[in-house]
C-alpha positions as CSV (number, residue, x, y, z in Angstrom):
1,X,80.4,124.2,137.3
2,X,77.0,124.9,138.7
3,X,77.9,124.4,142.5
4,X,81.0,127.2,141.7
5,X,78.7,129.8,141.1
6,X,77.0,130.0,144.8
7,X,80.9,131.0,145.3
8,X,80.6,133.9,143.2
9,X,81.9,136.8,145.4
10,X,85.1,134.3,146.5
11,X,86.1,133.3,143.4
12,X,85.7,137.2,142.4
13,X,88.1,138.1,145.6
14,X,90.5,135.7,143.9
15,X,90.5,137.6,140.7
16,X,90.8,141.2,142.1
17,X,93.6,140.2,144.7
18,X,95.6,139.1,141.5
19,X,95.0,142.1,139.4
20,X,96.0,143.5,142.7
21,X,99.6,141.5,142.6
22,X,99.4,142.7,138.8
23,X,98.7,146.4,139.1
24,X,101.7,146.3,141.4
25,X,104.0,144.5,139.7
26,X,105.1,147.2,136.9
27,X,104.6,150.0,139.7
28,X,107.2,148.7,142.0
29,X,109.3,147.6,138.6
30,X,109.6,151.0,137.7
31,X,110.1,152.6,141.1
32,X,113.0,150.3,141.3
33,X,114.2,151.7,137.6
34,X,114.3,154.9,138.5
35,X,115.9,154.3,142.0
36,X,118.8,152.7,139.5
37,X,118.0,149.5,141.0
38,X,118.2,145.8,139.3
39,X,115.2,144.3,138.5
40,X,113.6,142.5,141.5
41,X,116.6,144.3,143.7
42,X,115.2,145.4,147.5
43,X,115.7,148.9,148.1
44,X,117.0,149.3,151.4
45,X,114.6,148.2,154.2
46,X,113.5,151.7,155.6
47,X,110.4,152.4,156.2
48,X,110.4,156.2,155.7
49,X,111.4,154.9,151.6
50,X,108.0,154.8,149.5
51,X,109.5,152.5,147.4
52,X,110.5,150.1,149.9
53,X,107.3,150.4,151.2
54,X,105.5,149.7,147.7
55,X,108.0,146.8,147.3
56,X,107.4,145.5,150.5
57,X,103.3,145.8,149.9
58,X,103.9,143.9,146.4
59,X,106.0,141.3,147.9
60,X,103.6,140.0,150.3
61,X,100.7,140.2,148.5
62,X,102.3,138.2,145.8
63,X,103.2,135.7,149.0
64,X,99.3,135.2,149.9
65,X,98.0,135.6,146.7
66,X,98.4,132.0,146.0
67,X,97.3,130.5,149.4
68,X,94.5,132.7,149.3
69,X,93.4,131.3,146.1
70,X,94.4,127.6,147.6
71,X,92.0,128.0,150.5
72,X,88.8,129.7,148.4
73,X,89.7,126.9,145.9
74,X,89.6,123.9,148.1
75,X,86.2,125.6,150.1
76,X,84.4,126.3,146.7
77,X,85.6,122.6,145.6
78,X,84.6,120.7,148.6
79,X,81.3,122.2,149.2
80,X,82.1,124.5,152.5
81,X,78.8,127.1,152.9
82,X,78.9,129.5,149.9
83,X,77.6,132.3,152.5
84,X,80.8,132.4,154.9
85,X,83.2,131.7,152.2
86,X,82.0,134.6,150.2
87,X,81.8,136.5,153.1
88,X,85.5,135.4,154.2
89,X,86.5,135.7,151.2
90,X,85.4,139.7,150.8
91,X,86.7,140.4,153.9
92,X,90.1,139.0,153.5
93,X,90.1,141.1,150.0
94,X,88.9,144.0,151.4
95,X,92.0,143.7,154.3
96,X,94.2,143.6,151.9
97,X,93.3,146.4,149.5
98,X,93.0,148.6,153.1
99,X,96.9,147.2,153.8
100,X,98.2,148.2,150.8
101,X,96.7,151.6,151.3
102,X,98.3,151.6,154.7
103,X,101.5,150.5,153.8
104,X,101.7,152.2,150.9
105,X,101.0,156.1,152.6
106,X,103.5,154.6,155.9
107,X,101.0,154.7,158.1
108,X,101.5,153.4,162.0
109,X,104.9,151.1,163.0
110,X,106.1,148.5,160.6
111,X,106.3,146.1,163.0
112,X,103.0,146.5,164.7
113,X,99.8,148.6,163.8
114,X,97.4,149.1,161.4
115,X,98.8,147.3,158.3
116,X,99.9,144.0,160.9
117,X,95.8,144.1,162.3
118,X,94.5,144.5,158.5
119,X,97.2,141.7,157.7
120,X,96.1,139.8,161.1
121,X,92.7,140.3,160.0
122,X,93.3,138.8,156.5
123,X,95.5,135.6,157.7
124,X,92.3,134.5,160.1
125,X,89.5,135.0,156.5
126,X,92.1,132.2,155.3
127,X,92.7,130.3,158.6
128,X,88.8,130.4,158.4
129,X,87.9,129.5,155.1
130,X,90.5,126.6,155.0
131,X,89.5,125.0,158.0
132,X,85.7,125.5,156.1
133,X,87.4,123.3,153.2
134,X,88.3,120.9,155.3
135,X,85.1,120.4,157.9
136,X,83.1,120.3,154.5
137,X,85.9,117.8,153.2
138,X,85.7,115.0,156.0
């Protein structure tokens, strides 16, 4: 348990990008109430619809939540270089909190943009840090 705490600002990137997932959860849930949608229903995909957007952002951060806490797992476990996972790590968390913000207030294209470079941006802190887990692995 030692080793796990040179991973200190990772393993705390894990946590906040789940109370992240969390603290959206019951904010899209009742957004979708009130729109007199079922739970877990879509709204219709436009872009110029907060909620949509908000369900959109919670959606896809529930998707990466759990490969980003695969790839800081598998780093932390197999001894990759606390520094650059840490600093991956932050990075990647720091992306997605600036996303959400992005999404959330509709700002730029959906389908290119700021919110796609901050996503871009997060995806390659993962590529990183996995390919980290498995150099230190083998």
């Amino acid at each position: 348990m030692e080793q796990l705490t040179e991973y200190g600002h990772a393993l705390a990137s894990v946590a906040l990008f789940a109370l992240i997932a969390l603290f959206l959860s019951p904010w899209i849930g009742m957004l979708r109430a009130n729109a007199g949608l079922a739970p877990g229903e879509m709204p219709r995909a436009d872009y110029r619809d907060r909620t949509y957007r908000i369900a959109r952002s919670y959606q896809n951060t529930v998707e990466m939540v759990g490969v980003f806490g695969a790839v800081v797992a598998a780093a932390a476990l197999a001894g990759a270089t606390p520094f650059w996972v840490n600093l991956f790590a932050s990075i990647a968390l720091l992306a997605r909190v600036a996303m959400i913000f992005v999404h959330i207030r509709g700002i730029g294209m959906p389908e290119r943009g700021p919110r796609s470079l901050l996503f871009g941006l997060g995806w390659l802190m993962m590529v990183l840090i996995a390919l980290m887990a498995l150099v230190a692995a083998f």
